[in-house]
C-alpha positions as CSV (number, residue, x, y, z in Angstrom):
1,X,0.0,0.0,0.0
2,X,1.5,3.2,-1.2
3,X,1.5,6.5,0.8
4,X,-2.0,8.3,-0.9
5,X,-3.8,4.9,-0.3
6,X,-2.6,4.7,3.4
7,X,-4.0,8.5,3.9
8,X,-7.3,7.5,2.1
9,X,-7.9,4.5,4.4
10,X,-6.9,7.1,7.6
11,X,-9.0,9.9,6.6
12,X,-12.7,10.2,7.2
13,X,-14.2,9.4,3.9
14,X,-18.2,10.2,4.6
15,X,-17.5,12.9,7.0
16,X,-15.3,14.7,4.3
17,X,-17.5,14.0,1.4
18,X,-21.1,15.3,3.6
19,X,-19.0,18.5,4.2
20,X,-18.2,18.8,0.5
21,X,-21.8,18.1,-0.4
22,X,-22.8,20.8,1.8
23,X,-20.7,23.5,0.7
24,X,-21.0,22.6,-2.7
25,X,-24.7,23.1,-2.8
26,X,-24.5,26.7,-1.1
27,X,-26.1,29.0,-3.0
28,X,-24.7,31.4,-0.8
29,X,-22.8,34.0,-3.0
30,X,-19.2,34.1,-0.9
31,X,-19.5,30.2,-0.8
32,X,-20.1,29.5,-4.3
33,X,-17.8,31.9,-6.0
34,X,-15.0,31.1,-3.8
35,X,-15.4,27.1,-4.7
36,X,-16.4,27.5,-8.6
37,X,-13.9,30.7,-9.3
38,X,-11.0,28.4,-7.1
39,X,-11.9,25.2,-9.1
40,X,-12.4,26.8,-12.8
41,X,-8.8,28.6,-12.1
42,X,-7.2,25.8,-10.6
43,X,-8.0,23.3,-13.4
44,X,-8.7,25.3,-16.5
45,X,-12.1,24.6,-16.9
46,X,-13.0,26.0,-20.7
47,X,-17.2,27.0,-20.7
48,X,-16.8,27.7,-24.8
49,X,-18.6,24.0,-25.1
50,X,-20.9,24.5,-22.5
51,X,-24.6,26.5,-22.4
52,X,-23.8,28.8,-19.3
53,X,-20.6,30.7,-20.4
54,X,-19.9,32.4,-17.6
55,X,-18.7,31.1,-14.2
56,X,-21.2,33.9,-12.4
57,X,-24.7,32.0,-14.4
58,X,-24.3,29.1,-11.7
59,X,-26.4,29.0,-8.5
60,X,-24.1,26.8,-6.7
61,X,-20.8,24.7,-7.0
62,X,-22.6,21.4,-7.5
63,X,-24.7,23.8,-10.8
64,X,-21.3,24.4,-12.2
65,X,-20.1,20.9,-11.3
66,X,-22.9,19.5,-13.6
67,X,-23.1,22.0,-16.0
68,X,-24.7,21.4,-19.3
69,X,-23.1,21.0,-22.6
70,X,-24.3,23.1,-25.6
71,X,-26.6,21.2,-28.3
72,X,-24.2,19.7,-30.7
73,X,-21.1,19.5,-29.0
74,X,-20.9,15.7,-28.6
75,X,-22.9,13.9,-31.1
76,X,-23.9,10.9,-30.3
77,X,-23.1,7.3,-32.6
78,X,-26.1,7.1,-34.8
79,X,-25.1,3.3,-35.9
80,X,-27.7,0.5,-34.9
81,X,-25.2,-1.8,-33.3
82,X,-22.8,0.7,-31.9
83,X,-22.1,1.1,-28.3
84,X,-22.1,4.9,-27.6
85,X,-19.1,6.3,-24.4
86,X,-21.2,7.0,-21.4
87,X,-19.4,9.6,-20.2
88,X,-16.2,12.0,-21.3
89,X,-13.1,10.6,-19.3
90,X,-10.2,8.1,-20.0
91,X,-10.8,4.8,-20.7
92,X,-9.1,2.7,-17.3
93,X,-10.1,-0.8,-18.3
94,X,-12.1,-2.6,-21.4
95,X,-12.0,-6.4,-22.3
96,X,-13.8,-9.4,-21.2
97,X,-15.3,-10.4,-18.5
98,X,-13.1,-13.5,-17.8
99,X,-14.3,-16.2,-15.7
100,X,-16.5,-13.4,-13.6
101,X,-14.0,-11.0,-13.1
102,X,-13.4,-8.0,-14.5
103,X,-9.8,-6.2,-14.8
104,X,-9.3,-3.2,-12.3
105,X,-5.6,-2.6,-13.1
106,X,-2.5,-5.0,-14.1
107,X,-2.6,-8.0,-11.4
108,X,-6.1,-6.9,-10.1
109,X,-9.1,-7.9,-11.1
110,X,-12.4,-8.2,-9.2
111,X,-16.0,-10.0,-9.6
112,X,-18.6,-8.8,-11.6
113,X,-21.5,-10.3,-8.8
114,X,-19.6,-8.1,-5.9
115,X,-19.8,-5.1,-8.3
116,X,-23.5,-5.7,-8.9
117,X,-24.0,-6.6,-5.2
118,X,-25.9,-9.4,-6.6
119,X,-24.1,-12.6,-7.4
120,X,-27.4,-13.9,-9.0
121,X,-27.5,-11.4,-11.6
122,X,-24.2,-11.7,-12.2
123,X,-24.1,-14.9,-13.3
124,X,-25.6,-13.4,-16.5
125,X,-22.0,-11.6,-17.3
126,X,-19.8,-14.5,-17.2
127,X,-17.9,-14.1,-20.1
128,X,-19.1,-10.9,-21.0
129,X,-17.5,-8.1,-21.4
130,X,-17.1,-4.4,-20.1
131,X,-16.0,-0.8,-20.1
132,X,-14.9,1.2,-17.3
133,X,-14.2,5.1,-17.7
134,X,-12.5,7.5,-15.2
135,X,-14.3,11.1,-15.0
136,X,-11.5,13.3,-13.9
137,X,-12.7,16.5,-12.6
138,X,-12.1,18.6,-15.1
139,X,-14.6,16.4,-17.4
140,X,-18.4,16.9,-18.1
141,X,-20.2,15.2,-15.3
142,X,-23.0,13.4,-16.7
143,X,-24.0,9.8,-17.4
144,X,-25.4,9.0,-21.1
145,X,-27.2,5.8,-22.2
146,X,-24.7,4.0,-24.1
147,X,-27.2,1.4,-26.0
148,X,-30.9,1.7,-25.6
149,X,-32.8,0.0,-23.2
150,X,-35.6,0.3,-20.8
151,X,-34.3,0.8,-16.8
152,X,-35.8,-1.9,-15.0
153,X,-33.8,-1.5,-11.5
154,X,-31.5,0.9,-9.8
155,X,-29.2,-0.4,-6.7
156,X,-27.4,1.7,-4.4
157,X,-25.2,0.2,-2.9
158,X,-22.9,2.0,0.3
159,X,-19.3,1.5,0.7
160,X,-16.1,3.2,0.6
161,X,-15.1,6.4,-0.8
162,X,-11.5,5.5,-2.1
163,X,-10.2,7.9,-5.0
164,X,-10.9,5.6,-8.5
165,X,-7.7,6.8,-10.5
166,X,-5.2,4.8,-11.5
167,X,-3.2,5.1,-8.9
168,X,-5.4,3.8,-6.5
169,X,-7.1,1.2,-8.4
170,X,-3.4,-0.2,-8.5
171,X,-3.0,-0.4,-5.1
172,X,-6.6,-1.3,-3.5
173,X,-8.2,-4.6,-3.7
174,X,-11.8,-4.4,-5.3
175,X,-11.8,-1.3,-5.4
176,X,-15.1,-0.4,-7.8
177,X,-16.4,-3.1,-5.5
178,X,-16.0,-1.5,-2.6
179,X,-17.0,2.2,-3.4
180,X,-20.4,3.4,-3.2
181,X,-22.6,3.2,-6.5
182,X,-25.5,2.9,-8.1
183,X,-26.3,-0.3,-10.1
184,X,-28.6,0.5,-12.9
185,X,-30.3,-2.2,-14.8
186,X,-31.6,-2.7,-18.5
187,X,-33.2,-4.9,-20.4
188,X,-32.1,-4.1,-23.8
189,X,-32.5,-6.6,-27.6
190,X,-29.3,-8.2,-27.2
191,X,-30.2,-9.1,-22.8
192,X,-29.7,-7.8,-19.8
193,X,-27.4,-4.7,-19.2
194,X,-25.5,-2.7,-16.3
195,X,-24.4,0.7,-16.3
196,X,-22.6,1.3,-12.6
197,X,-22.5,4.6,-11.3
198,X,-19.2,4.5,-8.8
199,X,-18.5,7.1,-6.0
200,X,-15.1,8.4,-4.7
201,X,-13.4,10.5,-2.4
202,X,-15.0,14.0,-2.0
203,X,-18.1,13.0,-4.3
204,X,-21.1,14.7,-2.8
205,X,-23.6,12.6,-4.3
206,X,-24.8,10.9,-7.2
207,X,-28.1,11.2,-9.1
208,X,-30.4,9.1,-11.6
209,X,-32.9,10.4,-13.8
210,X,-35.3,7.8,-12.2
211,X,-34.7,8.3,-8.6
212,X,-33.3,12.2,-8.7
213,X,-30.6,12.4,-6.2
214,X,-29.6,9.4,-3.9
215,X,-29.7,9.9,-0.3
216,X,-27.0,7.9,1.5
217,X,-27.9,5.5,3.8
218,X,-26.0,2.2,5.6
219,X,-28.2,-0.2,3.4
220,X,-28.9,-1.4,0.3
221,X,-31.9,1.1,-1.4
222,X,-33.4,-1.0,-4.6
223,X,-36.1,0.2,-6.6
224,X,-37.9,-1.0,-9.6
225,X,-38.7,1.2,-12.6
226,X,-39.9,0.7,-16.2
227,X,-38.3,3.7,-17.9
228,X,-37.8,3.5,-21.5
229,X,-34.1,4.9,-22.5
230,X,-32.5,5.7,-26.2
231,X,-28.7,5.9,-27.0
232,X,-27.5,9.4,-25.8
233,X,-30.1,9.8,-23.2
234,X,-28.7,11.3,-19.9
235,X,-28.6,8.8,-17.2
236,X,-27.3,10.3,-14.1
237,X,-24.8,12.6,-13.0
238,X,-21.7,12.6,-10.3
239,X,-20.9,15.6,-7.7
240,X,-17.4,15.6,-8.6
241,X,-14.9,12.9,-10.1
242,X,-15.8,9.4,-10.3
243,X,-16.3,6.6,-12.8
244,X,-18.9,4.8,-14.8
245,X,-18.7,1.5,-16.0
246,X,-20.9,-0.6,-18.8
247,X,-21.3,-4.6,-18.3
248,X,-22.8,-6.5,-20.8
249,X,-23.8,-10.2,-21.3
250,X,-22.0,-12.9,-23.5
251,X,-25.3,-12.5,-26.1
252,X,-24.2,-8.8,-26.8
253,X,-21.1,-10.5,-28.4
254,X,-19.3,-7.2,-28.3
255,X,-16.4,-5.9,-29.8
256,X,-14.3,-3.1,-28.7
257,X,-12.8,-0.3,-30.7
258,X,-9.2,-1.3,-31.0
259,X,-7.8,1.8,-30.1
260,X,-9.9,2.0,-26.9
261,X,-7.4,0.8,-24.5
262,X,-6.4,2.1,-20.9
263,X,-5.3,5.9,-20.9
264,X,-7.3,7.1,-23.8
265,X,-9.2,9.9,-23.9
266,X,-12.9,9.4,-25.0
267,X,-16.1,11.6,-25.3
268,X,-19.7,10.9,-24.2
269,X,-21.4,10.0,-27.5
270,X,-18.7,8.2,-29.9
271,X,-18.5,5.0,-30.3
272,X,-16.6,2.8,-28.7
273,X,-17.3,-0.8,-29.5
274,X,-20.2,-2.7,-31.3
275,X,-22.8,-5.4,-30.6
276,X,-22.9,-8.4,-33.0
277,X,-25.5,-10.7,-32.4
């Protein structure tokens, strides 16, 4: 265990992310400008792609956090078997889901049934295959469908709040596993589907379109829903950094982009990989 994953299991992950999640939805004028003139300076942030152009049109640092893109800017893969990115970001991991597991980082991998937190359903993965795509904070921050499909469950599921870059994902066991998400589930042509929603360090939240924001609690919250979806439809959205990650079944016979591989940098919308059924 390296030095920044030994301070991650010391500090006081919920108590540091429920102070972040309050100040970041301050709309108090001294709050917010401080946290959203600080974080735009700090990492660059360009708003010439997004709708609100100024760093003063946002009501609070979670607003800015989540700001919307302008029409247009990320068109979205218009071919019937393509697999659209869910997210902008870096690709960490893609492949196949080998014998239940899925790859977290050289030497690590972890089980797709723990991810789910549901070892039924994922018994319908083995020998699948999935994506896995690191927000960093600079990045737009919200979810998009990457197939279509109709939402059928979501599953939060508390944990951890470990950091999901690459330098922690090298150095924690399960880590995806272990972090708070949300498990959404689809039913879609080619089976079922999972899009995972994971939490980190400092996240304040995360939200789905068919539950609005996610209250934490120390249980498991599942819902059912029957909420028809199309490619490019926004899904959810993270308070600050985190990752998203597509699983799909054997059936979807999928093939990855070969350039996709871990490092490179993607956009919500193209395409990253294809069904063949």
């Amino acid at each position: 265990m390296n030095l920044f994953t030994l301070a991650q299991n010391l500090a006081p992950q919920q108590t540091l992310s429920e102070v972040a999640g309050y100040l970041a939805k301050s709309q108090n004028p001294y709050i917010k400008k401080a946290f959203v003139h600080t974080f735009a300076k700090a990492y660059g942030i360009d708003l010439a792609e997004y709708q609100r152009g100024s760093l003063d049109d946002y009501d609070s640092f979670n607003d800015f956090f989540t700001r919307e893109l302008k029409d247009g800017s990320r068109p979205i893969d218009e071919t019937v078997d393509g697999i659209a990115c869910p997210a902008d970001g870096k690709i960490s991991q893609i492949g196949a889901i080998t014998q239940g597991q899925l790859l977290q980082a050289k030497g690590r991998d972890y089980d797709v049934g723990q991810l789910l937190a549901d070892y039924e359903l994922g018994k319908a993965f083995v020998d699948g295959s999935f994506a896995t795509i690191y927000l960093a904070p600079t990045n737009y921050h919200r979810v998009h469908m990457p197939f279509d499909g109709v939402l059928t469950a979501t599953r939060y599921v508390p944990g951890t709040l470990f950091s999901v870059n690459n330098t922690t994902a090298c150095h924690v066991p399960d880590l995806f596993a272990r972090n708070e998400r949300l498990v959404c589930e689809f039913d879609t042509v080619f089976g079922k589907a999972c899009v995972i929603l994971v939490g980190a360090m400092i996240v304040a939240g995360i939200e789905c379109v068919a539950t609005g924001a996610i209250k934490r609690t120390p249980y498991i919250q599942h819902r059912t829903h029957e909420l028809a979806l199309k490619k490019g439809d926004e899904l959810g959205r993270f308070y600050l950094g985190s990752t998203a990650i597509i699983v799909l079944p054997k059936s979807a016979n999928t093939a990855w982009n070969d350039d996709f591989v871990h490092g490179k940098v993607v956009k919500m919308g193209e395409r990253i990989g294809r069904i063949n059924q």
